[in-house]
C-alpha positions as CSV (number, residue, x, y, z in Angstrom):
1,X,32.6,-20.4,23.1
2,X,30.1,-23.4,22.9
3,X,32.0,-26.0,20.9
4,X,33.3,-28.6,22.3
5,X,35.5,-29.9,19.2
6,X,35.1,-28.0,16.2
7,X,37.1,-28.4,12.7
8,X,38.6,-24.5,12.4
9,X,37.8,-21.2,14.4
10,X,34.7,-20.5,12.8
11,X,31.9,-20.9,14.8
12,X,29.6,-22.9,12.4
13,X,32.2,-25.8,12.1
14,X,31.2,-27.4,15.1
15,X,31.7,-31.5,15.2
16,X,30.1,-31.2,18.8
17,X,29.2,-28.9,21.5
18,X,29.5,-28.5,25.1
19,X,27.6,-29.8,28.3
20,X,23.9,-29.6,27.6
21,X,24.2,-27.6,24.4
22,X,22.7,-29.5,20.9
23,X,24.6,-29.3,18.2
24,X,22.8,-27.5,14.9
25,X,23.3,-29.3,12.1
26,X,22.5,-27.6,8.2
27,X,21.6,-30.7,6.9
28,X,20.8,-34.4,8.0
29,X,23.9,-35.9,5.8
30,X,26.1,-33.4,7.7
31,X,28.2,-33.5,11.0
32,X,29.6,-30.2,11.0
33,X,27.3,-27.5,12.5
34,X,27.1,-24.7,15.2
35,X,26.6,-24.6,18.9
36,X,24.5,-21.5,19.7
37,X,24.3,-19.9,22.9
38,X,20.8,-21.0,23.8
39,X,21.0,-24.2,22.2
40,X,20.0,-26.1,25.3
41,X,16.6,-26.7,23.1
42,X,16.6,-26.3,19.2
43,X,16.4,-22.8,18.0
44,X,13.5,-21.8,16.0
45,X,14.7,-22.7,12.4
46,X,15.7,-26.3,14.1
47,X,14.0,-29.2,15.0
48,X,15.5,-32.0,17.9
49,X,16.3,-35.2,15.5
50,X,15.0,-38.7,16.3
51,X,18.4,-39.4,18.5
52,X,17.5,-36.3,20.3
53,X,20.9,-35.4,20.4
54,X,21.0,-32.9,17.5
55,X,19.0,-30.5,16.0
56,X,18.4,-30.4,12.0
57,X,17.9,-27.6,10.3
58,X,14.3,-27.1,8.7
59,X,12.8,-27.3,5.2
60,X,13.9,-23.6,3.6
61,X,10.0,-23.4,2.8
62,X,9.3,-23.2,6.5
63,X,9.6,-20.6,9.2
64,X,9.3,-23.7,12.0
65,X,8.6,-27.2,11.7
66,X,8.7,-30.2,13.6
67,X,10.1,-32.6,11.2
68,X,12.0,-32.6,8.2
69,X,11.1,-32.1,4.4
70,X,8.5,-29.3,3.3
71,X,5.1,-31.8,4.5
72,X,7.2,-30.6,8.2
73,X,6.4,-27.2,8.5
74,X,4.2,-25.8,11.7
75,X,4.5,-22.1,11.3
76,X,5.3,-20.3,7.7
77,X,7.1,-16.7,6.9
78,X,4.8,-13.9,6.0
79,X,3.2,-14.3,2.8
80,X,2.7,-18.2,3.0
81,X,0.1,-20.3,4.4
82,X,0.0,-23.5,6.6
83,X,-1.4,-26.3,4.7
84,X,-2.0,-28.7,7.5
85,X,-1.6,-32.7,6.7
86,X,-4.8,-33.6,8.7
87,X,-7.3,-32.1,11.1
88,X,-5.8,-33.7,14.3
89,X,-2.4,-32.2,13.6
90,X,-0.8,-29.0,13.7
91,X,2.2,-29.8,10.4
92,X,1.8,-29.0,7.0
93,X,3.3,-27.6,4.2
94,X,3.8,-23.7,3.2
95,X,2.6,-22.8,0.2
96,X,2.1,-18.7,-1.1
97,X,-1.2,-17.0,-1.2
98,X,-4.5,-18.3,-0.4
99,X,-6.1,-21.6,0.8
100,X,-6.8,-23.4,-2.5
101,X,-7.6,-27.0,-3.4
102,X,-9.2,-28.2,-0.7
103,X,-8.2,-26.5,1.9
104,X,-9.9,-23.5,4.0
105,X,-8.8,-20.8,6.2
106,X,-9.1,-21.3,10.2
């Protein structure tokens, strides 16, 4: 097991995880979360808070993302596209379909 102190048995009720291990947290308001395996980083669906201490759980409209909210995303699921913020980075949002207003595909 991965916790380090955790509220019950299960597994996602984490309050924080072993050596070198981030604790994955569902939302930013929460404290509770899991401690996977491989957690030394933040999984895919995660990105590393500004304390760098935790990982937070992405915007449900992303597949990864780098920050939070949906304007976070940097990779989408199938049947979305990226809408990248600005030329010079590589975060956006996911919207369905095709590039529209404004936008064009790469």
């Amino acid at each position: 097991a991965t916790c380090k102190k955790c509220t019950s048995q299960d597994l996602n009720q984490c309050l924080e995880c072993k050596k070198d291990i981030k604790l994955h947290l569902e939302a930013e308001t929460s404290d509770v979360g899991s401690c996977p395996a491989d957690g030394e980083t933040c999984t895919s669906e995660y990105f590393l808070s500004d304390s760098e201490s935790d990982c937070l759980k992405c915007d449900d409209s992303c597949a990864t993302c780098s920050t939070s909210g949906e304007i976070g995303c940097t990779s989408c699921p199938v049947g979305s596209k990226l809408h990248l913020n600005s030329s010079s980075i590589l975060v956006g949002k996911c919207e369905a379909g095709d590039c529209s207003g404004g936008y064009y595909q790469s």
